[in-house]
Each structure stands twice: as C-alpha cells, then as structure tokens.
C-alpha positions as CSV (number, residue, x, y, z in Angstrom):
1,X,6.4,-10.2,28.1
2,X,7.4,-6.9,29.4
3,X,6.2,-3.6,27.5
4,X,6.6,-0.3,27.8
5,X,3.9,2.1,26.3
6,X,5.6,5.6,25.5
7,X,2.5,7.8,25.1
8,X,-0.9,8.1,26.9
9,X,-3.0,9.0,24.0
10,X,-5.7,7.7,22.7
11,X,-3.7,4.3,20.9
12,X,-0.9,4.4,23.7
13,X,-3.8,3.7,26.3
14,X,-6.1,1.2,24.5
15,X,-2.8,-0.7,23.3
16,X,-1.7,-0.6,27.2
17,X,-4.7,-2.0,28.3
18,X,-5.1,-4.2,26.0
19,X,-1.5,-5.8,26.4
20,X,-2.1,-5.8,30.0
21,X,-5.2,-7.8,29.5
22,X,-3.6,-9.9,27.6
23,X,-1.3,-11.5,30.2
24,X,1.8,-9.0,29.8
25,X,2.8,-6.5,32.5
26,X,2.9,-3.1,30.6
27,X,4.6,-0.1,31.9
28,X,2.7,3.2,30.1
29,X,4.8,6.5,30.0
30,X,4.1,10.0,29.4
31,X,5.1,13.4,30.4
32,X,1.9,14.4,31.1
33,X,1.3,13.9,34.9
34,X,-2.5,14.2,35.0
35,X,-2.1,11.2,32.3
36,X,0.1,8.9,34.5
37,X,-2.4,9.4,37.5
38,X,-5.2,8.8,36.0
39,X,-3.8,5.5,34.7
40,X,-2.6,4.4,38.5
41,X,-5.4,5.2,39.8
42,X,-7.2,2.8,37.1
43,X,-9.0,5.3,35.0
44,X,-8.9,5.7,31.6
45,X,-7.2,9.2,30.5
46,X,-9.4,8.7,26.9
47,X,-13.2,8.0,26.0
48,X,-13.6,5.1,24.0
49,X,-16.1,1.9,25.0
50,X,-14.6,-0.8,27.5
51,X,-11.0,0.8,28.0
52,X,-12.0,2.3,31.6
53,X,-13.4,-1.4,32.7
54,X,-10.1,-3.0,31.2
55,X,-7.8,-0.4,33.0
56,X,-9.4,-0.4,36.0
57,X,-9.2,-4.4,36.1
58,X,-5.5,-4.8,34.8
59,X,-4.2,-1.8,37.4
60,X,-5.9,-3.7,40.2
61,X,-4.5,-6.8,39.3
62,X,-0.6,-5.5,39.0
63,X,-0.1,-6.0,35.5
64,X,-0.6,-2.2,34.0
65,X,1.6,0.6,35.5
66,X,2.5,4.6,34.2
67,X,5.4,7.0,35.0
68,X,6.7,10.1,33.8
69,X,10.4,8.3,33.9
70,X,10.9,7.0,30.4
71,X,14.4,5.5,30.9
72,X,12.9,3.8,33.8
73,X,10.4,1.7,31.2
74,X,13.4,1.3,28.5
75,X,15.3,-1.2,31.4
76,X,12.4,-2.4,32.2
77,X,10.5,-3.9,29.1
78,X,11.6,-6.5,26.5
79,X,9.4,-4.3,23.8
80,X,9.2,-0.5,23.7
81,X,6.0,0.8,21.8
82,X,6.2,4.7,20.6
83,X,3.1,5.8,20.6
84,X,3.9,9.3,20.8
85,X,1.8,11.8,18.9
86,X,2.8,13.2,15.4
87,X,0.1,15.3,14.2
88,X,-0.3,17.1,10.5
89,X,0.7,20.4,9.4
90,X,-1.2,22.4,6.9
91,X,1.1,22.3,4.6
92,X,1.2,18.2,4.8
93,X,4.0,17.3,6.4
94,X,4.5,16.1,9.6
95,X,5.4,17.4,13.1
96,X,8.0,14.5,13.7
97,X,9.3,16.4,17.1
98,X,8.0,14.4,19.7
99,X,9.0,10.8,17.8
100,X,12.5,12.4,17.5
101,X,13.0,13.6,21.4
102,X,11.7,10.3,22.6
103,X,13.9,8.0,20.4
104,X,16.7,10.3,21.3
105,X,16.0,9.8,25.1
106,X,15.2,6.3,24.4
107,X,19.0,5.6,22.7
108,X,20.2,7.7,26.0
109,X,19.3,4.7,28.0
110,X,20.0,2.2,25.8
111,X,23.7,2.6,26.7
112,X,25.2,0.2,28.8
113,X,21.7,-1.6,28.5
114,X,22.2,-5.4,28.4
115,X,19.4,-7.2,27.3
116,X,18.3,-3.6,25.3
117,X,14.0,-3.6,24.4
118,X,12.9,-3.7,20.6
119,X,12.0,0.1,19.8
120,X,8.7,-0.6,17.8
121,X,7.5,2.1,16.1
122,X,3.8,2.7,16.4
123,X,3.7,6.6,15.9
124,X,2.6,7.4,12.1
125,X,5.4,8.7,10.5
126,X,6.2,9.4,6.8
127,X,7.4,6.6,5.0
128,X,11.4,6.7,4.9
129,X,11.0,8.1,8.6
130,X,12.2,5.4,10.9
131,X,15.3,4.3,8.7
132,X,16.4,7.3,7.6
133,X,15.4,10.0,10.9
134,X,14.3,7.5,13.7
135,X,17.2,4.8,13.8
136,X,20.2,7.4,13.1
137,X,19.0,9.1,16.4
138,X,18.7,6.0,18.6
139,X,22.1,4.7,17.1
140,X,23.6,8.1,18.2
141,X,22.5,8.3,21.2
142,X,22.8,4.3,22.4
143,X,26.3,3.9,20.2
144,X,24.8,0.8,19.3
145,X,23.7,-0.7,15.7
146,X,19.8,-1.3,15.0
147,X,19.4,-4.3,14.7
148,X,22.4,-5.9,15.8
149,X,22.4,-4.2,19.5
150,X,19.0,-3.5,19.8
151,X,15.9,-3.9,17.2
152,X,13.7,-2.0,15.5
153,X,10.4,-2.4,14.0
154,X,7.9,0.0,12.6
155,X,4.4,-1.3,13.6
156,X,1.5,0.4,12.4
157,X,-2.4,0.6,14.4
158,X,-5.3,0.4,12.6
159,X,-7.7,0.9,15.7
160,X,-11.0,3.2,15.1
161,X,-12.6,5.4,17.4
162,X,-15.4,3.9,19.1
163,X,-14.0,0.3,18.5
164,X,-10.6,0.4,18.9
165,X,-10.3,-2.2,21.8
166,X,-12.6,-4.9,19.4
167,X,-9.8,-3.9,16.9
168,X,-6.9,-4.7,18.9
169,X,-8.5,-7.8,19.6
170,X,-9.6,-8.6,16.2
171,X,-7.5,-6.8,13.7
172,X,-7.6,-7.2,9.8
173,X,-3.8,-8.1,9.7
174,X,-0.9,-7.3,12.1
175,X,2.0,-5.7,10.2
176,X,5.8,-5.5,11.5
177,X,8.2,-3.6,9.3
178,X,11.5,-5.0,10.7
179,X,15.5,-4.0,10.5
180,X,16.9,-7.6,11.0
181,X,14.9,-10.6,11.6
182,X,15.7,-10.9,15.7
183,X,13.4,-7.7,16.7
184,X,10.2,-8.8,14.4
185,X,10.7,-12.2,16.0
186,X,10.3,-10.8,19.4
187,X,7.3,-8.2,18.3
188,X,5.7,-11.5,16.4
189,X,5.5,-13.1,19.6
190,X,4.2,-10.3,21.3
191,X,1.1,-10.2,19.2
192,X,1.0,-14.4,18.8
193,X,-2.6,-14.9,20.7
194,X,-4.1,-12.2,18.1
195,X,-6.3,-13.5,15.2
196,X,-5.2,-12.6,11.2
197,X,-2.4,-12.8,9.5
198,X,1.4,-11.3,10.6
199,X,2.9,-9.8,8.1
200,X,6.8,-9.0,8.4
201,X,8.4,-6.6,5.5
202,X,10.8,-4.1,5.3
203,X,9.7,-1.1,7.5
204,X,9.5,1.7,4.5
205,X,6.2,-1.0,3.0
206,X,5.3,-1.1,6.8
207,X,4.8,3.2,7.0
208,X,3.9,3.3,3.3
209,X,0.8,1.0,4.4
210,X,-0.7,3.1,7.2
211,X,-1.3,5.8,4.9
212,X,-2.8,4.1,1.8
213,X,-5.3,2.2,4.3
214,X,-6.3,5.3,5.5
215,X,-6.4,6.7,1.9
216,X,-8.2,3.7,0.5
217,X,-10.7,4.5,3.4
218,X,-10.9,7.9,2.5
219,X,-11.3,6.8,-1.6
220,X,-14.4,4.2,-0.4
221,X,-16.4,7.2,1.5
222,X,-15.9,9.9,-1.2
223,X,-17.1,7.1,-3.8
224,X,-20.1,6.6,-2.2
225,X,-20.7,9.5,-1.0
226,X,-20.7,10.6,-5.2
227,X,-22.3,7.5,-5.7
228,X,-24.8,8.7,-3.4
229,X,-25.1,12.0,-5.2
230,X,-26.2,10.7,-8.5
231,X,-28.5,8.5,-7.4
232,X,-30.1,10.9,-5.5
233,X,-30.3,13.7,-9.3
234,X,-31.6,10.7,-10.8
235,X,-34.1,9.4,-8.1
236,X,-32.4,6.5,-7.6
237,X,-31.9,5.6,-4.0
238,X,-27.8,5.3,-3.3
239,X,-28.2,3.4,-0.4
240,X,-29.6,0.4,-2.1
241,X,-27.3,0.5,-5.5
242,X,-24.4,0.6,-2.8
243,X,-26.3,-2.1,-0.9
244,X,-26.1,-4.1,-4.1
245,X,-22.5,-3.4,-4.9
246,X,-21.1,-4.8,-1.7
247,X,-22.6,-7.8,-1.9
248,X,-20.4,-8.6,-4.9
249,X,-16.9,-9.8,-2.4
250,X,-15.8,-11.7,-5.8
251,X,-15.1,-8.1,-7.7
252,X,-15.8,-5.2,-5.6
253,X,-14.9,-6.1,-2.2
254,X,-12.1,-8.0,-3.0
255,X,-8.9,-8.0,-4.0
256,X,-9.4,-7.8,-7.5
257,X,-8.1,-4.5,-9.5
258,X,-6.2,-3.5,-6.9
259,X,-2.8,-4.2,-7.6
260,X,-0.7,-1.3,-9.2
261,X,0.1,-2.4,-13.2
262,X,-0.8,-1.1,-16.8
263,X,-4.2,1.4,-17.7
264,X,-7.4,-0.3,-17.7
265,X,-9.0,-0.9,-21.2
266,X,-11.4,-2.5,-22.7
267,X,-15.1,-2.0,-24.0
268,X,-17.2,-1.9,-20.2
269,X,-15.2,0.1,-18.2
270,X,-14.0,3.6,-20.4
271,X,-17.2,3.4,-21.8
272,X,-19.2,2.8,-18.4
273,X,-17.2,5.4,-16.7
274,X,-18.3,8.1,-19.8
275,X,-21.9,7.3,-19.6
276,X,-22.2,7.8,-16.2
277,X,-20.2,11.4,-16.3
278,X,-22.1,12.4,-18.8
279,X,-25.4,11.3,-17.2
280,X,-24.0,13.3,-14.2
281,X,-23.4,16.7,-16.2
282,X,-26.3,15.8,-17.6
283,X,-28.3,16.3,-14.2
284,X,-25.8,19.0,-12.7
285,X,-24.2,17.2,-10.3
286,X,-20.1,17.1,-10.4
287,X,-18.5,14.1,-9.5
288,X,-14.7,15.0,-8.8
289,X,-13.3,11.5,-8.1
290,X,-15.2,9.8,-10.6
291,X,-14.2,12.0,-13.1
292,X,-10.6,12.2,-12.0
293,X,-10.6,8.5,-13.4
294,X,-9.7,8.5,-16.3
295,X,-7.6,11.2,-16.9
296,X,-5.6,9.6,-13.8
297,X,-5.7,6.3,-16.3
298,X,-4.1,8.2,-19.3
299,X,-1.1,9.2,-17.0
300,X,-0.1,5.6,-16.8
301,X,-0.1,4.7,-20.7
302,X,2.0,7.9,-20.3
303,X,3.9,6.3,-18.3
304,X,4.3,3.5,-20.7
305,X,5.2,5.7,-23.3
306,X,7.5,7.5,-21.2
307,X,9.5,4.6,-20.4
308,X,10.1,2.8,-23.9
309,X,11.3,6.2,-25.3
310,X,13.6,7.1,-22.5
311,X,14.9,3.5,-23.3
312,X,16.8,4.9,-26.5
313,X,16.2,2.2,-28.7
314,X,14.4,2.0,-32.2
315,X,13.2,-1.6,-32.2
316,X,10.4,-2.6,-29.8
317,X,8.9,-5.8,-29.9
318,X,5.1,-5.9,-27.8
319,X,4.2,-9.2,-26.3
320,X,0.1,-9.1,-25.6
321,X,-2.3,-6.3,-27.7
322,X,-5.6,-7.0,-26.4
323,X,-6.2,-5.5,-23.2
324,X,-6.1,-8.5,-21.3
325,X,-4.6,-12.0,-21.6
326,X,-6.6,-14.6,-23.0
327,X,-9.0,-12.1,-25.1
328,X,-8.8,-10.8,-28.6
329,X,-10.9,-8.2,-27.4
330,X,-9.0,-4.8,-29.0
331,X,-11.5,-2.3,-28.3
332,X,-10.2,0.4,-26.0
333,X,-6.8,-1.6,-25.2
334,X,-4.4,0.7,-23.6
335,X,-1.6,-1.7,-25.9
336,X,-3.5,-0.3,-28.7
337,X,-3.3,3.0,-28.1
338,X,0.8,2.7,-26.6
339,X,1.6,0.9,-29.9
340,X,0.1,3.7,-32.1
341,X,1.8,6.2,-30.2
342,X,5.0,4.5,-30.8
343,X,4.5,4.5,-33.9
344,X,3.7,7.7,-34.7
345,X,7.2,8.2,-33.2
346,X,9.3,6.6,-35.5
347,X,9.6,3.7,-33.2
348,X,9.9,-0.1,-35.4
349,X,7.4,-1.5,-34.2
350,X,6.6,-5.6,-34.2
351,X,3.6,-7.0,-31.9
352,X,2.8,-10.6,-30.9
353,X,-0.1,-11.5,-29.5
354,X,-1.5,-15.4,-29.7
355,X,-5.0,-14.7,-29.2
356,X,-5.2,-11.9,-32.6
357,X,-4.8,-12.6,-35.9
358,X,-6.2,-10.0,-38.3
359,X,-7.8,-13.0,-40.7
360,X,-9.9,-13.4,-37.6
361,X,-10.8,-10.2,-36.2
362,X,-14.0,-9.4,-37.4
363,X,-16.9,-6.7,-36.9
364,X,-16.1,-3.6,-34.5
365,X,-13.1,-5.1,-33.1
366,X,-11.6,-5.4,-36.6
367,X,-12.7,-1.5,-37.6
368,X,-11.2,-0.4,-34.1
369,X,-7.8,-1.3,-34.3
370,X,-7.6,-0.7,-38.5
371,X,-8.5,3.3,-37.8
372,X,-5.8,3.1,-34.8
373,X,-2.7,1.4,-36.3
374,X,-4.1,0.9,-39.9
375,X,-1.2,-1.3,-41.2
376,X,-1.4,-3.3,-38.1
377,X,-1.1,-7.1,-39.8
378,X,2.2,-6.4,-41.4
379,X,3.2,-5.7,-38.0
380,X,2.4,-8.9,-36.5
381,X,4.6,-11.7,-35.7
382,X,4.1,-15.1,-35.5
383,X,6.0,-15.9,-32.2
384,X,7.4,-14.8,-28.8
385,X,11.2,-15.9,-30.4
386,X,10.7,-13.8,-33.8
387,X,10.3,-10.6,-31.1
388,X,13.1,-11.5,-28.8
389,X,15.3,-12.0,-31.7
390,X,14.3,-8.7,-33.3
391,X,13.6,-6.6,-30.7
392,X,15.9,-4.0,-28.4
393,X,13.4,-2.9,-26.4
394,X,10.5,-5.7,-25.3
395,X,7.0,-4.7,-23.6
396,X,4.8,-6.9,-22.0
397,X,1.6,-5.8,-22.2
398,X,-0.6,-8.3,-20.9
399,X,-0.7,-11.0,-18.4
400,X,-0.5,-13.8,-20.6
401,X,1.3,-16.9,-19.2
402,X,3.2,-17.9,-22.4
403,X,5.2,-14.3,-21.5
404,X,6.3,-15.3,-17.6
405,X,9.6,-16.6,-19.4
406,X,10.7,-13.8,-21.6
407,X,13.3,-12.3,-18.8
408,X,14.7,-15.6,-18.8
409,X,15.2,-15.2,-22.5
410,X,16.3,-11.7,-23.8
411,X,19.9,-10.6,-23.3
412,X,21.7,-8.2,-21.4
413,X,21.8,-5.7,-23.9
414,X,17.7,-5.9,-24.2
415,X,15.6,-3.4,-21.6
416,X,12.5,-5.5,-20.8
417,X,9.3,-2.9,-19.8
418,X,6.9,-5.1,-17.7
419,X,3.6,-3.1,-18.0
420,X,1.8,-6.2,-15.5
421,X,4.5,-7.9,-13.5
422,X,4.4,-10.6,-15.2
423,X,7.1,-12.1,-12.7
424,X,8.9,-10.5,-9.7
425,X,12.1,-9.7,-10.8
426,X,14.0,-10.7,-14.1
427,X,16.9,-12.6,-14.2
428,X,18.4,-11.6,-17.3
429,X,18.6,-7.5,-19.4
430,X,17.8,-4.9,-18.1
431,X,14.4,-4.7,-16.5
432,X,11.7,-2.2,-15.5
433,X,8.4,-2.4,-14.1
434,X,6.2,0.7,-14.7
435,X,4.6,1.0,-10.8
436,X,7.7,-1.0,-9.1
C-alpha cells in the first residue's frame, strides 16, 4: 500500500520505517526541513536501536521518501497516518494545535480528491477528540462526509523507547477505532502481516484505551515500587515477593479482576488490604496507592446506593447477597452493606439469594450479617419470580447465572441496576449498569 507519515518524530519515523520495511512505499512529512533531509539522505532524525539500519536500507531501496509538502502525500497514499505531536499542559489538558492545523490542511486537499486516503489517527488525543474536534475540521475543509467520502480511524501506538521497532513488529494488540466499516477495512489490511489480535471499535474506546494502558502501566510501577518499600521496612527483599507474584498469570497477571463492576468484598481481601496498611504505619512507611484502595472501593457501593435511590422507587428486590455467586460467604459483602444502607433508608427491602438460607448460616458468617441487617430472614425470598413480582426497583448483585434472565423478565415500568453485567444490554425496563 501507499502511506503517508505526517510527522517525523520519534513514532512517525519508526512507523515509517517500519511500513517501508514491510513492503509498502511510505511517504513521511514534516515541516521540519532538517527532519526531511535527514530522512532522504537515509538517516534516522531519532535515537532508538535499529531504526537508522532500517531507514538507511528502505531509502536506498526506493520505498521510504519525506517532504515538507503535505498535500503532495494526501494524493499520493491510500492511508494517511497523523503522527503529529500533541504534548501535555500543566494543567492536563492537551495542546491539540498541531492535530488540528494538519487535519485542516489535510481536508484542504481532500477536495476534488478521487480515490481520497483514510485519515488514521495516531496522534494521542483526548478521548471524544477525533469525532467531535478532528472529523468536523476535515469535513469542513474537504466538503466531504467521514466516512462516506473519505475514512477515518483513530489508531493508537503502543511503541517504547528503546524497543519501539520490536514493538511495531510484535505488538500486544493492534487497535482501529473506526467511523464506518470501509476505512478500518483498509487500515486492517495495512497492518495484516503483524502478529496479535486486530481489534476494530468505535474510535472514543480506541482514544479512551491509549490512556488507561499507559495508566495501568503507571498503576503496575507505583505498586511495586510501594511494594518494594515495605518489604524493604520489614526486611523483606521486594524484588523476590514481586518475583513470586508474577509468576501467578492465572490471578495477577491476567485478566482476572480487571473488568469495571460492583466493590470487592469478602473475608481475604478488605481484611488483607488492612493488615498490610497497618503493618506499614506500623513501620513508618506510607503507602499512597495502597491505601487509596479502599476508600476508592467504598465510592462504588456509593455508587450503588446512589443509583437505587435516584431510581424513586420504595420496593427493591436484591438478586445475589454473598459477595460472589456461587458462595454463601457474607462476611464483608458489599450486598450486605448496600442492603443495610437501604434499609436504613426506608427502602422495602426483599433479597434472594440461592446459596443463603439463615437455617444454614452458621458460625461468624451467621453473627456477621445478624449485627448488619438483624431481621435479615424475614427479608428473604424464596425465588427470583417472588422478587420480580414484588419489586420496582431490582439489583443484581452478583454474578450468579440463574440472574442472566431477569431483564428478559421485569417490565417496562421496573428500573433493573446491574451491579456485575450480568448480560450486555437488557431487553426489557429500564436498565442501568453502575460502570457502563
């Protein structure tokens, strides 16, 4: 294919050479003459290991080019990739100028353009960016419709310095936010001899992504880096607990807790979390993220709460108590504590869970929940119809299977609160998920 690279940066360049290695002929552009020279003359303009070897090879060869005329690389690529700087402000916004004046002067020569280039994003821009700044300008300036005249993706890197080109080559995932199918198509192709998984979405998921990798990323090193902290007030040596923890890719490194849903509960980790701040304190050694935790997990059963009272109705039913499906484990359930709260609103309350009955719970489990909603077995009912029948307002508080048919079941007069998405989207009342 035919790409032009709008920006001679540090991505712009190791995508461009890249490409160009890859069997496309790439046209780079930037304003910056010393930039564009450096390129035809086959250097690299950046530092970073093997992108001077792979420029110097791909300009020889004919397929990697650079000029200062951007109009000339819109007529002349089948995909344009902005990879135009937009650096941070201290005050955490954006400095979106240079993304703007390039997609204006790339909708400037998009008219009277047949055969007009996908405009893929690659700049990172604030999500909400390229729908509602981005394509308004190139629409202007083209008089032609996004996606319909010409596409446009938002296309996020996720190279590192030091390995970006093994990154390119190798990446985790390729992601393409798209406005219409036919411009994700042709970007999909463009990227069909790299390894992992394409993922196409719409582009606000696409922006929103870039930033909570890098935020994740961020999350990881402060973690270990308090990790590393403790261990070190305690004489323990970080390196190897951390060692340990990362060899667990079933719970830790994984997938697992990391999709957005309901406060975590139960007896290990509130009580884990406490011991360990306290041992901290203890040795004089503040943990900020660690102990931002939990009062980070109480906003979400505010949340909860929020959401059933704004709901404006008296009755509400609770499908699932324990703190997660298939347990009658009660002890430090978030359900526990939401349907006590209710309570002590005035709310009529009525709970069904399959897995408690309180002529089974025994022992601490038993005294738990009798000091938090005391008169809890007269609350109790004996099946997911008794609560659907009763109920104006239904919550469903845990994962259980038995509960994936509720919003098939309620009415349109019933709000259903889905505190786990228990299924994507309900087909029947009026739904809300509390993180979607």
């Amino acid at each position: 294919m035919k790409v032009g690279v709008v920006g001679l940066g540090y991505v712009g360049t190791v995508v461009a050479g890249c490409l160009a290695k890859s069997g496309h002929e790439v046209l780079g552009v930037d304003i910056q003459e010393d930039k564009v020279g450096h390129i035809n003359a086959g250097k690299s303009p950046i530092i970073e290991p093997e992108i001077g070897a792979i420029i110097e090879q791909q300009v020889a060869n004919g397929r990697l080019k650079a000029t200062t005329n951007l109009e000339e690389a819109v007529r002349f690529a089948d995909v344009v990739l902005v990879c135009v700087g937009a650096p941070g402000l201290p005050n955490g916004r954006v400095d979106l100028t240079h993304v703007q004046r390039v997609c204006e002067r790339i909708g400037a020569a998009l008219v009277g353009h047949t055969g007009a280039p996908v405009v893929a994003i690659r700049s990172t821009v604030p999500p909400g960016t390229t729908r509602g700044v981005l394509v308004p300008l190139l629409e202007a300036a083209s008089h032609g419709r996004a996606g319909v005249e010409f596409g446009v993706c938002f296309n996020p890197e996720f190279l590192r310095q030091g390995t970006a080109v093994d990154d390119f080559y190798d990446p985790p995932q390729t992601v393409i936010g798209e406005v219409g199918h036919a411009g994700g198509d042709v970007l999909a192709k463009l990227y069909a001899d790299l390894p992992g998984p394409v993922v196409r979405t719409d582009v606000e998921v696409a922006e929103t992504v870039k930033y909570v990798c890098n935020a994740w990323h961020a999350l990881k090193a402060g973690f270990a880096n308090e990790v590393g902290r403790f261990c070190k007030a305690i004489r323990v040596d970080g390196q190897d607990v951390m060692d340990v923890v990362c060899r667990d890719d079933k719970l830790n490194i994984s997938t697992a807790y990391l999709k957005p849903g309901f406060a975590f509960g139960g007896m290990c980790l509130p009580k884990d979390l406490r011991t360990l701040l306290s041992q901290a304190k203890t040795n004089d050694v503040p943990l900020p993220i660690l102990s931002a935790i939990l009062p980070s997990n109480r906003q979400q059963l505010d949340l909860a709460m929020r959401a059933v009272v704004d709901a404006g109705n008296r009755k509400v039913g609770i499908l699932g108590l324990s703190f997660k499906a298939g347990s009658d484990d009660l002890r430090d359930s978030p359900v526990v504590e939401l349907a006590e709260g209710l309570i002590g609103k005035g709310f009529d309350v009525r709970i069904y869970d399959r897995n408690v009955s309180m002529a089974e719970v025994g022992g601490q489990n038993r005294d738990y929940v009798l000091n938090r909603i005391p008169h809890v077995a007269r609350l109790l009912a004996g099946s997911i119809e008794e609560i659907v029948e009763q109920a104006d307002t239904i919550v469903i508080g845990n994962a259980a299977p038995e509960f994936a048919a509720v919003a098939r079941q309620i009415s349109e007069r019933q709000q259903l609160i889905d505190l786990v998405r228990i299924e994507d989207r309900a087909t029947s009342g009026i739904y809300e998920g509390i993180c979607w």
